[in-house]
Wavefront OBJ file of the C-alpha trace (Angstrom):
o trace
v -1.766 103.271 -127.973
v -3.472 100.510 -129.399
v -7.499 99.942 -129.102
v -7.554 97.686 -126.181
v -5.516 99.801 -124.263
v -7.307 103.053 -124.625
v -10.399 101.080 -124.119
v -9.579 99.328 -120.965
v -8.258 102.661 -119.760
v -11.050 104.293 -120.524
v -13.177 101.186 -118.707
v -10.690 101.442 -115.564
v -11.882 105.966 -115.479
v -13.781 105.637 -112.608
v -14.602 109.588 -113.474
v -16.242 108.558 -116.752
v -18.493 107.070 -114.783
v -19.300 109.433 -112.254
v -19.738 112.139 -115.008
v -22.359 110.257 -116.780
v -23.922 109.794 -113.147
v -23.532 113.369 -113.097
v -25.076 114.281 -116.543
v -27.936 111.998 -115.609
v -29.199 113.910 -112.375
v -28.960 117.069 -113.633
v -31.338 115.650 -116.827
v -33.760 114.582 -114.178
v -33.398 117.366 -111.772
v -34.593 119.464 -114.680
v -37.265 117.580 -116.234
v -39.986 118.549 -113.879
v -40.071 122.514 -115.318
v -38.027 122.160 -118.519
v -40.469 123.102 -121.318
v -41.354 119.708 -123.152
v -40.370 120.131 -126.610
v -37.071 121.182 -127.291
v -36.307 124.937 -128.187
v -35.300 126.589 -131.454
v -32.033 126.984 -129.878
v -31.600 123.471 -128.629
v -32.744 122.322 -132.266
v -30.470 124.512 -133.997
v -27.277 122.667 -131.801
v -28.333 119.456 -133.496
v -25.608 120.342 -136.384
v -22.918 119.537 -134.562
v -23.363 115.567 -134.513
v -23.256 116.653 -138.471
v -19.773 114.938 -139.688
v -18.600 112.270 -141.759
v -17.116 108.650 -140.143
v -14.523 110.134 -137.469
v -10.676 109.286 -138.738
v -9.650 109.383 -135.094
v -10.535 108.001 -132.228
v -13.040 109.937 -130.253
v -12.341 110.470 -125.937
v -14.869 108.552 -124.105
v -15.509 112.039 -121.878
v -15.628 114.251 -124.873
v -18.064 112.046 -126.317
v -20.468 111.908 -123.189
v -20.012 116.004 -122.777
v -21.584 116.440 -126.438
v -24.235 113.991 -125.403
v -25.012 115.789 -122.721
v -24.406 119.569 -124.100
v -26.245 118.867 -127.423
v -27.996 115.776 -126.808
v -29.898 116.602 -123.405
v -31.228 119.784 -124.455
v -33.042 117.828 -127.587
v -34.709 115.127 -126.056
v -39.233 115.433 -125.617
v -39.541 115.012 -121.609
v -41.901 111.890 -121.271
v -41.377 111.470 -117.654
v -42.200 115.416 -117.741
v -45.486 116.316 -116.118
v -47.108 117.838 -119.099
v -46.034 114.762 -121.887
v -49.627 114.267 -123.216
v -48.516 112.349 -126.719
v -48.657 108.948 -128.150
v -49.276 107.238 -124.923
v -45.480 107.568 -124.183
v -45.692 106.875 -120.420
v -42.882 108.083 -117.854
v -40.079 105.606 -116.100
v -39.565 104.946 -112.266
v -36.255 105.666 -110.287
v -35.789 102.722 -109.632
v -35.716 101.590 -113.133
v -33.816 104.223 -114.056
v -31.182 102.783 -111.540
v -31.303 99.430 -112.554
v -30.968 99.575 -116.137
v -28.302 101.660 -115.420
v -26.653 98.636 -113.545
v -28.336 96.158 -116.175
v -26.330 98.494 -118.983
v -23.182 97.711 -117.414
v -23.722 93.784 -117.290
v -24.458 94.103 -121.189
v -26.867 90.776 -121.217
v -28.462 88.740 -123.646
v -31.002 86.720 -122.532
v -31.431 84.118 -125.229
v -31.145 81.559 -122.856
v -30.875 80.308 -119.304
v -27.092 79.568 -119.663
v -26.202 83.137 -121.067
v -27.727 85.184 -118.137
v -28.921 82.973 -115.279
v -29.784 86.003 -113.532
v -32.230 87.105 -116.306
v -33.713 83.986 -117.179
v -34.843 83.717 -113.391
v -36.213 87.053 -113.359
v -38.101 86.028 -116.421
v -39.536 82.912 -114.868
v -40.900 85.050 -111.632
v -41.857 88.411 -113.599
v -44.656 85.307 -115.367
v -46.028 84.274 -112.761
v -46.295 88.035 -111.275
v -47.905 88.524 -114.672
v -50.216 85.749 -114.207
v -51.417 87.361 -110.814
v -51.791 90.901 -111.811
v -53.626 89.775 -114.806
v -55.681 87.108 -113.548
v -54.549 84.954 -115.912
v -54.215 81.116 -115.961
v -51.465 79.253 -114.861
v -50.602 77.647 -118.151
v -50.219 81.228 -119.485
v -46.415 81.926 -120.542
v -44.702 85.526 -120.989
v -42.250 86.396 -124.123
v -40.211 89.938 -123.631
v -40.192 91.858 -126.712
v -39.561 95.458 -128.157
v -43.194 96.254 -127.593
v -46.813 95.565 -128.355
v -46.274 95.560 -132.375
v -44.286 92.517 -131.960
v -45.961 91.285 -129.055
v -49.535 91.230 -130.795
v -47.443 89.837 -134.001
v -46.149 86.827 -131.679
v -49.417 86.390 -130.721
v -51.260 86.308 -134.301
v -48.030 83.929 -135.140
v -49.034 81.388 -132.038
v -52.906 81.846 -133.275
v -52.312 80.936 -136.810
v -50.404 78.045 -135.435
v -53.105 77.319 -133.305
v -55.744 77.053 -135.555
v -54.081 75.239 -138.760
v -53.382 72.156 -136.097
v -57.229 72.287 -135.251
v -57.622 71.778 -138.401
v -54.780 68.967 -138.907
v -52.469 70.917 -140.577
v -48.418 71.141 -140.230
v -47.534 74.729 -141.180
v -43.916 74.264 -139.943
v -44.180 71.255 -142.773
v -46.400 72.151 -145.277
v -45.788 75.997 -145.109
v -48.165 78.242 -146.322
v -49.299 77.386 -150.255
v -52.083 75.071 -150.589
v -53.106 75.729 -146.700
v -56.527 76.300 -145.507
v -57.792 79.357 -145.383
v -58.354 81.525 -142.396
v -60.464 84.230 -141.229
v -59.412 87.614 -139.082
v -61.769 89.582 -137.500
v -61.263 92.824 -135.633
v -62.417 95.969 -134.879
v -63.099 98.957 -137.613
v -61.078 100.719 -134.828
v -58.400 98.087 -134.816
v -54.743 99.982 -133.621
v -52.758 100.252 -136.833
v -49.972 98.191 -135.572
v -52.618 95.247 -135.924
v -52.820 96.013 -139.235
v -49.641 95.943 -139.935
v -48.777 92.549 -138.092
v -51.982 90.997 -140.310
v -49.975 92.131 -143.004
v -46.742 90.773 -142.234
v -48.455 87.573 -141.485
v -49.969 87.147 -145.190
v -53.528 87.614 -144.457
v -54.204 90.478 -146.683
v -55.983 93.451 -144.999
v -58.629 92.894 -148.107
v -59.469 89.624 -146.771
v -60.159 91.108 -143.041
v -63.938 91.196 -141.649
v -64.038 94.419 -139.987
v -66.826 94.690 -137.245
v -68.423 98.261 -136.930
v -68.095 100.269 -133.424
v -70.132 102.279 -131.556
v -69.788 105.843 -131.393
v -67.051 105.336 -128.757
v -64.930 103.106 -130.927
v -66.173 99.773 -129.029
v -66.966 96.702 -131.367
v -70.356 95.876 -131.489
v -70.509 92.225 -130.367
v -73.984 91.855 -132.129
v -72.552 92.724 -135.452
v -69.746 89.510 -135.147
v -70.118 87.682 -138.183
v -70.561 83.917 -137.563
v -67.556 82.263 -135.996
v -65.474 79.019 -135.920
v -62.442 77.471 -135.666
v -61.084 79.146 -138.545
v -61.362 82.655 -137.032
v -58.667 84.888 -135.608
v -60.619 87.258 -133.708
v -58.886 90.523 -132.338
v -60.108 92.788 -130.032
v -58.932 96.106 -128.225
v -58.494 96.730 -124.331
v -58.042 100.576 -124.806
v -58.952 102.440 -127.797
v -56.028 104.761 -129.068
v -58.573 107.724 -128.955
v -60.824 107.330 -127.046
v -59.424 104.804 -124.117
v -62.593 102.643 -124.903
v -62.180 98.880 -124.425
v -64.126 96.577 -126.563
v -66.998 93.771 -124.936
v -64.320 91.295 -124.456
v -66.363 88.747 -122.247
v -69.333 88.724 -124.642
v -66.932 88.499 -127.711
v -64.972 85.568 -126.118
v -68.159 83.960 -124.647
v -69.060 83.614 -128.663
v -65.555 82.899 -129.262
v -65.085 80.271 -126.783
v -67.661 78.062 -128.223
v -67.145 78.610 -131.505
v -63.662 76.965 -130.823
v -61.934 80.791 -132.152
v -59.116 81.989 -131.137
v -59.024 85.626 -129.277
v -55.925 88.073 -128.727
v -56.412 91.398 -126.845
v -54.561 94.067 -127.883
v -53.901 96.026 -124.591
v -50.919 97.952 -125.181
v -51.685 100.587 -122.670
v -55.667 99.421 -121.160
v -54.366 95.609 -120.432
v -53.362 97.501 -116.997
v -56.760 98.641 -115.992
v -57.377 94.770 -114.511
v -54.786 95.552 -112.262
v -57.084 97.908 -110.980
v -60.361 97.304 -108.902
v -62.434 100.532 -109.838
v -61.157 99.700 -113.303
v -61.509 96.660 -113.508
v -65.156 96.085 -115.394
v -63.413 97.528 -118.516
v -61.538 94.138 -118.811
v -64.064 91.603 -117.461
v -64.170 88.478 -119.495
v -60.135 89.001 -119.977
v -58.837 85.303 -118.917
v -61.199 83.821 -121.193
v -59.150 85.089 -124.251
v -56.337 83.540 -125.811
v -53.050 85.894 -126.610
v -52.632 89.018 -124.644
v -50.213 91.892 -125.530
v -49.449 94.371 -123.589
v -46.065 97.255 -122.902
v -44.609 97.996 -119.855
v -43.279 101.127 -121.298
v -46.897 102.894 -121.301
v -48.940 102.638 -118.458
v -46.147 100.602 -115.915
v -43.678 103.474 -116.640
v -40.513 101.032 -117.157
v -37.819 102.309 -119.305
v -38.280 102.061 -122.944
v -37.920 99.472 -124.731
v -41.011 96.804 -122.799
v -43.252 95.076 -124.165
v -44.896 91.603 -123.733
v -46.715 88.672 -125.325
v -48.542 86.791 -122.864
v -50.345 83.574 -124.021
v -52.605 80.542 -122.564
v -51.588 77.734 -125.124
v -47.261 77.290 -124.902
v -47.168 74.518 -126.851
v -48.813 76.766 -129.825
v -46.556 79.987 -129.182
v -42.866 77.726 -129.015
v -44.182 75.648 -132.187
v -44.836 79.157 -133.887
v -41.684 80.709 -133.053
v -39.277 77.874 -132.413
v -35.854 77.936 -133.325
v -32.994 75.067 -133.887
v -29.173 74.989 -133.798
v -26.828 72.160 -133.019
v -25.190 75.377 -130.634
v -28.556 75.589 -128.848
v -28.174 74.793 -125.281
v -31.871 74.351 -124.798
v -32.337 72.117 -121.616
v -34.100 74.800 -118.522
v -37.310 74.368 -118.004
v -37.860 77.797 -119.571
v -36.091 79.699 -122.789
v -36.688 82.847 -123.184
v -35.865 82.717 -126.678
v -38.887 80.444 -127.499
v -41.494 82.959 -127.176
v -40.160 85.773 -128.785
v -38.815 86.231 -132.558
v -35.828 87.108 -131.272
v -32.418 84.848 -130.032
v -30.580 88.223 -129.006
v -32.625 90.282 -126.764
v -31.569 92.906 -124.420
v -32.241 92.533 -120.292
v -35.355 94.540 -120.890
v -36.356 92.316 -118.474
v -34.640 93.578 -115.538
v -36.394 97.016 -116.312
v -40.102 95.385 -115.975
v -39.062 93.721 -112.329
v -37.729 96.067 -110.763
v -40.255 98.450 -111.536
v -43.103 95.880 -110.472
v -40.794 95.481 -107.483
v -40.520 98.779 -106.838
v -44.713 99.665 -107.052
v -46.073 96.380 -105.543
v -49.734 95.383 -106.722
v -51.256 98.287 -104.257
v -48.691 100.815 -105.901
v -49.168 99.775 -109.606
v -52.879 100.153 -108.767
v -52.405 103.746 -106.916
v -50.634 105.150 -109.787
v -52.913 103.791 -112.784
v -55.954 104.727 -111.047
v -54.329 108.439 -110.556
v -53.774 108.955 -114.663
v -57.867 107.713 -114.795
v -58.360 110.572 -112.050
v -55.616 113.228 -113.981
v -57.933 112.443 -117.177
v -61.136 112.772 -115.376
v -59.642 116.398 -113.870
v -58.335 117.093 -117.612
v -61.745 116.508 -119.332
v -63.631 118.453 -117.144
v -61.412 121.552 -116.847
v -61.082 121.545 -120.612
v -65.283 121.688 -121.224
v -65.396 124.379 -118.700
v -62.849 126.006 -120.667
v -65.116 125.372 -123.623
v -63.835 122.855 -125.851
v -65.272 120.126 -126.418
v -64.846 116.543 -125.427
v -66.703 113.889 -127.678
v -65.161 110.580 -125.529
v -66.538 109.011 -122.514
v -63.151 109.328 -120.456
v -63.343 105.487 -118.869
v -59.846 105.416 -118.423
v -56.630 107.886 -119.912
v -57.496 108.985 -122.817
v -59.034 112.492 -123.457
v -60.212 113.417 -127.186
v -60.536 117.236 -127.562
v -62.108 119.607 -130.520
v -63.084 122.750 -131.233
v -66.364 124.015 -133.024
v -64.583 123.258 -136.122
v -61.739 121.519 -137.977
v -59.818 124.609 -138.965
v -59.935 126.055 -134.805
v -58.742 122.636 -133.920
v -55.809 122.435 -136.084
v -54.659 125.960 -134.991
v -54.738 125.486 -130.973
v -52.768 122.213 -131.455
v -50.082 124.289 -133.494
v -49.819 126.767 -131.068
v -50.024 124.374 -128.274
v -46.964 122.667 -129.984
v -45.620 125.949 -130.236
v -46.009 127.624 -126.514
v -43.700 123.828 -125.275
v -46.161 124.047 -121.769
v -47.268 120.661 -122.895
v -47.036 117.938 -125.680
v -50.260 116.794 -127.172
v -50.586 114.370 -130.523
v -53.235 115.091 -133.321
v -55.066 112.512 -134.365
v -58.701 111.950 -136.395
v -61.844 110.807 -134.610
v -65.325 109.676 -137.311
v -63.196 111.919 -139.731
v -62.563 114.817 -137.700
v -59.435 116.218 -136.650
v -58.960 116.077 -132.918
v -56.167 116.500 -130.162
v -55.606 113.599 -128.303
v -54.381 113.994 -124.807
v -53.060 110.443 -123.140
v -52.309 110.700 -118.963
v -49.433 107.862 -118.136
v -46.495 109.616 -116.823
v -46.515 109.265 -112.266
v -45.101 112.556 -112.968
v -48.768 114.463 -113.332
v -49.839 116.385 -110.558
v -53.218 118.651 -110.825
v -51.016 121.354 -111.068
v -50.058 119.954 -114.400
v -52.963 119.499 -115.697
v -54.748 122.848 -114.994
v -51.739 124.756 -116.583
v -51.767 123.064 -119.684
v -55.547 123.596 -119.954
v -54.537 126.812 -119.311
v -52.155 126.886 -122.810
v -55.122 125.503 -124.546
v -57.631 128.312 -123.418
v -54.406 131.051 -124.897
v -53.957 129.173 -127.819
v -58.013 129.448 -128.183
v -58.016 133.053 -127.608
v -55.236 134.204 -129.428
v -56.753 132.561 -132.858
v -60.032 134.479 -131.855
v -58.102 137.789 -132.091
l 1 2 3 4 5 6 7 8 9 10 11 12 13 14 15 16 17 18 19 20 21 22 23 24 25 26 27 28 29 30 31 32 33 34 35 36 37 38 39 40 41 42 43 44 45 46 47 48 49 50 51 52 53 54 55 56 57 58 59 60 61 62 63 64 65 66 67 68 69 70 71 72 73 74 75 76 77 78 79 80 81 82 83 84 85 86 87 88 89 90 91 92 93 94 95 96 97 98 99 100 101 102 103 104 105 106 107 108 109 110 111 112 113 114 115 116 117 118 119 120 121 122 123 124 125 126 127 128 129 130 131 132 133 134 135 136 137 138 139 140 141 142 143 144 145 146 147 148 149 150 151 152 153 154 155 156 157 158 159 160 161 162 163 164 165 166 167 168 169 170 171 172 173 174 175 176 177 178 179 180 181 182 183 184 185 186 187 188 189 190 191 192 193 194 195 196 197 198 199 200 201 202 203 204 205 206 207 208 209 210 211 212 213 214 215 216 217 218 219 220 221 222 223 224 225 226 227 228 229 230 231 232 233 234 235 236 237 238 239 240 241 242 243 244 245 246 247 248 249 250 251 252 253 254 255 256 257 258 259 260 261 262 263 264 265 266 267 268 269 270 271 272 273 274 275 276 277 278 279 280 281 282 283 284 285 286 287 288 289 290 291 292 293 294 295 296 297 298 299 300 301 302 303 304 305 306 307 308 309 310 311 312 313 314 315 316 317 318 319 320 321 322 323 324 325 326 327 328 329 330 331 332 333 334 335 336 337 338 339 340 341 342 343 344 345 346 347 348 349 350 351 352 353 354 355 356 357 358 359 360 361 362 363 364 365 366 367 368 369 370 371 372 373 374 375 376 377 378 379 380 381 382 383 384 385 386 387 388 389 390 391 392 393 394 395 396 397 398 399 400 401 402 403 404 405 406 407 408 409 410 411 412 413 414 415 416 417 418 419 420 421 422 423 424 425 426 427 428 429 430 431 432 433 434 435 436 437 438 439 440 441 442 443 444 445 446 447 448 449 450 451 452 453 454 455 456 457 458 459 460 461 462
């Protein structure tokens, strides 16, 4: 049998298909009690994708039963109840379902004329943006992989940006002899920030880091002076702490200085979506660049993230792309705001999940994981640990009366699989980190994994 002909057999299996469907459920059915690290066990069954290129075709079913049998058993449950790590938030069914169906039509969404479907869903999930953001109208949307690249299209668009201010033709004149610029950002700035600034050629030497409070704010009255050479970058979340930095006073300065702002937001962009939460962003329109995932506090499917930013002409100058192939003519290109000509339909993932909340639901759930963080903070002090952040939004720090305690109730936290926390260092102390941003929390989830963290505590006291 040649290739096409097992493969369009295989594509004509209706039972393939149904199998998969099946596989799926039963993943999902179990992810509400199915401890959230993999086992030993399960980790040990990892050997068998252990083999050299396959001579032989492989079955379609076979493959998806090993999948399934191995695969399943080895995956970290983020939509799971109890997923407390990296800011990895959950995924809604109906997401789920439609990238299922979004799979099947395979898209890329370059352009208009290769997915007409996508491209329109692009143009209405911006101005959605625009309105859960409070953003202006001039403000355009790329679709990328996730905040790394979307904060790395937006430092692209700023750089852009600025060396035109200053009446130079970077596409032309390309980067030796070219003015210099200045980036300023938080001593807290989110490492993927410094790794874009990088990337970019600024040299994290040449970067004017602006000291924080004891909360990991910036403190606007430590901003060195400011002009239009300045790059100024500023957080809507810490990764600690949840903090968000003074983002109207800092643009305020910014603003008439002529600067350009971007707001990292990857997972506190959302609190403006919010009413009660809202203060933590005030001042947010008046920046420049926004980035921001879907994949954290929205709960779409991974991969979704996106660069939002006031000034299109800057952005599609800074990324823009030519080809005598191009079929460029709609009014809008996806490709032109994003790095990338091939992209998935990540896009259908981040409307139908918007669809599926609404602007009262995407509020309801977000204000819930402030609530679940609230409940977690408080039940973890009475359990005495302590709790050195001011929990304004998701983000829980927790210690013990010293570094060595600390490092042993996270292992054995790891170790009992009730819940999934990440380690991370706060003023140069090790800490555990606990981030709410799954819909999947419940109070009940919460109080049992405090409940793991007071064993853990008591069975290093032994």
């Amino acid at each position: 049998m040649t290739v096409y002909d097992r493969l369009k057999a295989e594509q004509a299996d209706a039972s393939l298909y149904d199998k998969a469907s099946q596989y799926a459920q039963d993943f999902l059915e179990q992810s509400f009690d199915r401890n959230i690290y993999p086992s030993e066990e399960a980790l040990k069954a990892l050997e068998l994708f252990d083999e050299d290129v396959p001579e032989r075709p492989t079955p379609a079913h076979e493959i998806l039963k090993l999948l399934h049998t191995a695969g399943s058993p080895n995956t970290v449950i983020l939509n799971g109840g109890r997923y407390f790590g990296f800011v990895n938030g959950g995924i809604t069914p109906a997401s789920i379902a439609s990238k299922w169906l979004a799979d099947a039509w395979d898209q890329n969404t370059a352009m208009d004329v290769m997915s007409p479907i996508c491209s329109r869903l692009e143009i209405i999930v911006e101005k959605w943006l625009q309105k859960l953001f409070h953003l202006p109208k001039t403000t355009v949307a790329g679709f990328v992989t996730g905040t790394s690249m979307a904060s790395y299209c937006g430092l692209i668009a700023a750089r852009q940006h600025a060396y035109k201010s200053l009446g130079y033709d970077l596409n032309k004149q390309g980067m030796a002899g070219a003015p210099e610029l200045r980036v300023i950002t938080s001593a807290h700035t989110h490492g993927s920030i410094n790794k874009a600034i990088s990337m970019l050629g600024f040299g994290l030497d040449n970067v004017e880091y602006v000291p924080c409070d004891d909360q990991g704010r910036l403190l606007a009255d430590q901003l060195p002076p400011l002009d239009n050479t300045c790059i100024v970058i500023l957080q809507a979340g810490n990764v600690n702490s949840g903090s968000f930095d003074p983002i109207d006073d800092v643009c305020d300065k910014a603003n008439k200085a002529g600067a350009w702002v971007h707001i990292d937001g990857a997972f506190g962009l959302w609190a403006e979506a919010v009413p009660a939460l809202a203060h933590l962003t005030r001042g947010l329109a008046k920046a420049d660049s926004w980035s921001v995932d879907g994949h954290k506090t929205l709960n779409t499917p991974y991969d979704c993230g996106i660069i939002m930013c006031k000034h299109k002409a800057a952005i599609i100058s800074a990324l823009h792309a030519s080809g005598d192939y191009l079929m460029l003519d709609q009014p809008r290109e996806g490709m032109l705001y994003t790095t990338d000509m091939s992209r998935r339909n990540r896009i259908v993932d981040l409307w139908s999940t918007i669809k599926s909340l609404g602007a009262s639901g995407i509020e309801e759930m977000i204000y819930t994981f402030h609530l679940r963080a609230k409940q977690f903070a408080k039940e973890i002090k009475e359990a005495g640990f302590i709790v050195p952040n001011d929990v304004v939004f998701n983000q829980v720090i927790v210690h013990c009366d010293n570094d060595e305690k600390t490092r042993k109730v996270l292992q054995d936290i790891q170790d009992q699989r009730i819940c999934w926390c990440g380690a991370s260092t706060w003023f140069g102390k090790p800490v555990i980190r606990v981030s709410v941003c799954a819909w999947t929390t419940t109070p009940e989830d919460i109080s049992k994994s405090v409940m793991s963290f007071k064993r853990a505590f008591e069975k290093i006291n032994q």
